[in-house]
C-alpha positions in Angstrom: 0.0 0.0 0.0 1.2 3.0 -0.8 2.2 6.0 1.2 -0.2 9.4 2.0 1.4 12.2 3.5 -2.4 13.2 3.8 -2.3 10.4 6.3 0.9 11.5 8.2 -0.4 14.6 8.8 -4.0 13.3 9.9 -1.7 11.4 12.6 0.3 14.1 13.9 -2.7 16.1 14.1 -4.3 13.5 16.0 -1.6 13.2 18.6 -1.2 16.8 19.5 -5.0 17.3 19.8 -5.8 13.9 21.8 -3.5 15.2 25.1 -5.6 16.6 27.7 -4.8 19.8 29.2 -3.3 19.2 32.3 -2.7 22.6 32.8 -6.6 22.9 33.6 -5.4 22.2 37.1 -4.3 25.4 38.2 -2.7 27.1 41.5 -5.5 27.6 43.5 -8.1 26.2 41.6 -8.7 22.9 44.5 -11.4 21.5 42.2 -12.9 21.0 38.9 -13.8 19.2 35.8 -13.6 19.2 32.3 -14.9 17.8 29.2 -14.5 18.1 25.4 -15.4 16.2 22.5 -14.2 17.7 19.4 -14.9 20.9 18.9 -17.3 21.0 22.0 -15.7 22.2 26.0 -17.3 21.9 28.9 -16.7 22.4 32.7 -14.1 24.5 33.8 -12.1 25.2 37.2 -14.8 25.0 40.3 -17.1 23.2 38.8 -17.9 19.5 39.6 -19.3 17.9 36.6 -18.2 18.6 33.2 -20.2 16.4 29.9 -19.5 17.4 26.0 -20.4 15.5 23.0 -19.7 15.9 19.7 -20.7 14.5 16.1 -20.0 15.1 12.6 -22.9 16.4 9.9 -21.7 13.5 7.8 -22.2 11.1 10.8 -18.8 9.8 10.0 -17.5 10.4 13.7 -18.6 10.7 17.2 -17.2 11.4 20.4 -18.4 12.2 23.9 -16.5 12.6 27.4 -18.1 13.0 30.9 -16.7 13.6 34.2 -18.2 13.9 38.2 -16.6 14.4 41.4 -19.1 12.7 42.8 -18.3 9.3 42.0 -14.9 10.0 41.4 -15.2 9.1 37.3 -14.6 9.8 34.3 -15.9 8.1 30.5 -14.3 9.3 27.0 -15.4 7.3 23.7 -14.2 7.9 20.2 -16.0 6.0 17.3 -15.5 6.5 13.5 -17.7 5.2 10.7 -16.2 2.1 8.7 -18.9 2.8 6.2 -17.8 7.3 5.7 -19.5 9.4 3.7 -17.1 10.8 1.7 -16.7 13.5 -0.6 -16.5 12.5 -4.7 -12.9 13.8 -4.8 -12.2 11.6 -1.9 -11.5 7.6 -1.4 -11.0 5.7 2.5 -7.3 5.4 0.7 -6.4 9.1 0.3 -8.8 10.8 3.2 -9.2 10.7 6.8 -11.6 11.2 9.4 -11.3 11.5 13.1 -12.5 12.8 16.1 -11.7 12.5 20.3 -12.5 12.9 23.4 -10.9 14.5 26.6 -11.9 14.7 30.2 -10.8 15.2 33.5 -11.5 16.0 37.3 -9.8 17.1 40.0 -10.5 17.9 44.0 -9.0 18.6 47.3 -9.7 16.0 49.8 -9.4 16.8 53.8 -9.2 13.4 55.5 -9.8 13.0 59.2 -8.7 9.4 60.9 -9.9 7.8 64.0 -8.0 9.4 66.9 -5.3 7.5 68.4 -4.7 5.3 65.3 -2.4 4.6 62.6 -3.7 3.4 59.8 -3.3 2.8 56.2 -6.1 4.2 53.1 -6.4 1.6 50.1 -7.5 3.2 47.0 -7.3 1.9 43.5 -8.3 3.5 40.1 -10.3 1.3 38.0 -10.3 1.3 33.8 -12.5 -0.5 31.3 -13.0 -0.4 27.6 -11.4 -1.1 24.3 -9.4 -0.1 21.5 -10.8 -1.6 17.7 -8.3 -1.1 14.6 -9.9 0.9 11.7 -9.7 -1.4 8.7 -8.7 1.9 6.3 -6.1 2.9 9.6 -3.0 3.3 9.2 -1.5 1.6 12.5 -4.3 0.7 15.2 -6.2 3.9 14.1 -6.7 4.8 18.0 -5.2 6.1 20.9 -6.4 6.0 24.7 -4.2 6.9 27.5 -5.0 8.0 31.4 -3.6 10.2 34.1 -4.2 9.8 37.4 -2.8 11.1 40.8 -3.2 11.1 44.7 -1.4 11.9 47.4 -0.6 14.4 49.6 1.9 16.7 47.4 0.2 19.8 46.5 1.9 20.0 43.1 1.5 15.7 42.4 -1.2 16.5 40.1 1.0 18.7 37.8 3.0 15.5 37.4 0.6 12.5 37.4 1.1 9.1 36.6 0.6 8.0 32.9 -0.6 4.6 31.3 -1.6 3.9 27.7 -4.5 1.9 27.5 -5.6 -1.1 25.9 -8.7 -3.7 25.8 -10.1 -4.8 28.8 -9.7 -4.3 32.6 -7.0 -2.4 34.2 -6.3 -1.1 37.5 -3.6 0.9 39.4 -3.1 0.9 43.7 -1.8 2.1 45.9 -2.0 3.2 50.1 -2.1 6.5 52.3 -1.0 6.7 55.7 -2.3 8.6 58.6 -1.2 8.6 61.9 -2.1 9.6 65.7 -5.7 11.0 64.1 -4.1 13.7 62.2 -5.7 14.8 59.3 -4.2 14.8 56.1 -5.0 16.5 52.7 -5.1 14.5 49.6 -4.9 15.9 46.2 -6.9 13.5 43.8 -7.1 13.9 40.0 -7.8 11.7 37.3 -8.3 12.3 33.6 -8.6 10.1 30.1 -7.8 11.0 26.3 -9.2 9.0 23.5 -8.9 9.5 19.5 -10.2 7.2 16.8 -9.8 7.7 12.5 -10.7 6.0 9.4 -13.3 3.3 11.1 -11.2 2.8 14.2 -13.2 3.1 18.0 -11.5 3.9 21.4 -14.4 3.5 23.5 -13.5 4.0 27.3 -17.0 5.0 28.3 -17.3 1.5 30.7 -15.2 4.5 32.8 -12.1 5.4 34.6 -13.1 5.5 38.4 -11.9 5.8 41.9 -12.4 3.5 44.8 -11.2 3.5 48.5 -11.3 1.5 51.5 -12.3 4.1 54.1 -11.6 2.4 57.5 -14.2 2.4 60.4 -14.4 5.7 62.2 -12.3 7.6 59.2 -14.3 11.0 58.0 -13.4 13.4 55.2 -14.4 16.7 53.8 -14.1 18.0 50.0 -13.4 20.9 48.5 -16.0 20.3 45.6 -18.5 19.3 48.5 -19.7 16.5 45.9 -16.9 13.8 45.8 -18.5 9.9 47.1 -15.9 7.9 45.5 -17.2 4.0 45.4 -16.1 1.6 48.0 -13.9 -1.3 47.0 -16.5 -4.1 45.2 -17.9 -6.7 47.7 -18.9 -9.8 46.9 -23.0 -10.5 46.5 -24.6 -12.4 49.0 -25.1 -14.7 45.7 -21.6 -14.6 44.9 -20.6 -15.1 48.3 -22.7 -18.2 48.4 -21.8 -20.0 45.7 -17.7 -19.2 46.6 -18.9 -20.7 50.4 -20.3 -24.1 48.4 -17.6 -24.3 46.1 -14.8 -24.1 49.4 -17.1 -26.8 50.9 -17.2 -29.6 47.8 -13.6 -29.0 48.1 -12.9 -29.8 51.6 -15.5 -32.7 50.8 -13.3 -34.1 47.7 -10.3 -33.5 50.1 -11.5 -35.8 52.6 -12.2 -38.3 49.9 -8.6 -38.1 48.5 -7.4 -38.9 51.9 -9.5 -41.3 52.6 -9.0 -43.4 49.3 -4.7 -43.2 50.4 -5.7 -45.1 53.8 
């Protein structure tokens, strides 16, 4: 197949518009949210929800990103058509069409542990979705990477951590510490960037969320006044049932195995 500069360019274009602004977070500015899906922003520095979507008159693309402090999450997808609509001057070999999706939310967390106690905070940042090739892409046609940060350096956000996504379920953990009932401030920010061309979809709307283990007695405040991360998943009573059977056929085939040796 044969080379496209037209294509080259639609790729560097793609990678300097799919990196969010991580500049949004800004000195002072403890929370926010924001949003954009193409050509369409939302949300902005004190504000705790941000949503944009975005699609093109041709119906060849179509993006959308959504973020809340409330549950601590945020959902970007990137879909283009593998069936375009296409000018008459134009072919799927020498014309492109993209689109993506940006979002991300930050907020100032004042944490206040049982008196008298040292303790530890688990927290993990959860990530679902997929990446699907474009069959007129060059490469995978898609891109999908996530930021995400806490801790208790004021400036940790500037400097997140960075993973590039791909299909299925990912997760990143980690612990915070408190001692003697001292409360302690933890910056929290997370953010996801999608892109998707020529037929390819990055859909990452499944979402990128945050869950804690907040021990027994353990309060906190927000700047935002809205963030309710999830708790870590716990097993269904139906789940927990059938994991309590299956232990029990086990210790029963067990006793048989040791029964047969004698």
């Amino acid at each position: 197949m044969s080379f496209h500069p037209s294509h080259a360019l639609t790729a560097l274009c793609l990678f300097t518009l799919s990196l969010p602004s991580l500049a949004a977070v800004q000195q002072g500015s403890s929370f926010g949210a924001t949003a954009e899906a193409g050509s369409v922003k939302a949300g902005g520095w004190y504000q705790s929800t941000a949503s944009a979507s975005h699609g093109s008159a041709s119906g060849n693309t179509e993006a959308s990103a959504w973020g809340s402090s409330e549950s601590f999450s945020v959902h970007a997808r990137a879909w283009t058509s593998e069936n375009p609509t296409l000018p008459i001057y134009c072919t799927v070999y020498t014309c492109s069409w993209r689109t993506y999706a940006n979002v991300s939310v930050w907020d100032t967390v004042t944490i206040t542990p049982t008196a008298g106690s040292t303790e530890t905070l688990d927290y993990r940042f959860a990530i679902d979705g997929f990446r699907k090739r474009g069959p007129w892409a060059y490469g995978s046609g898609t891109t999908a990477t996530s930021w995400y940060y806490i801790g208790t350096d004021a400036n940790g956000w500037y400097t997140p951590n960075m993973r590039t996504l791909g299909n299925g379920k990912m997760e990143a953990a980690g612990t915070v510490e408190a001692r003697n009932g001292q409360p302690i401030t933890l910056y929290v920010y997370g953010a996801l960037s999608v892109s998707a061309r020529d037929g390819a979809v990055a859909d990452y709307s499944h979402t990128m969320s945050f869950h804690w283990d907040l021990p027994p007695g353990w309060t906190y405040t927000s700047a935002s006044g809205h963030f309710s991360p999830v708790a870590a998943p716990v097993p269904e009573p139906a789940s927990m049932a059938l994991m309590a059977s299956g232990l029990v056929g086990l210790a029963v085939l067990q006793r048989r195995r040791r029964s047969a040796r004698r």
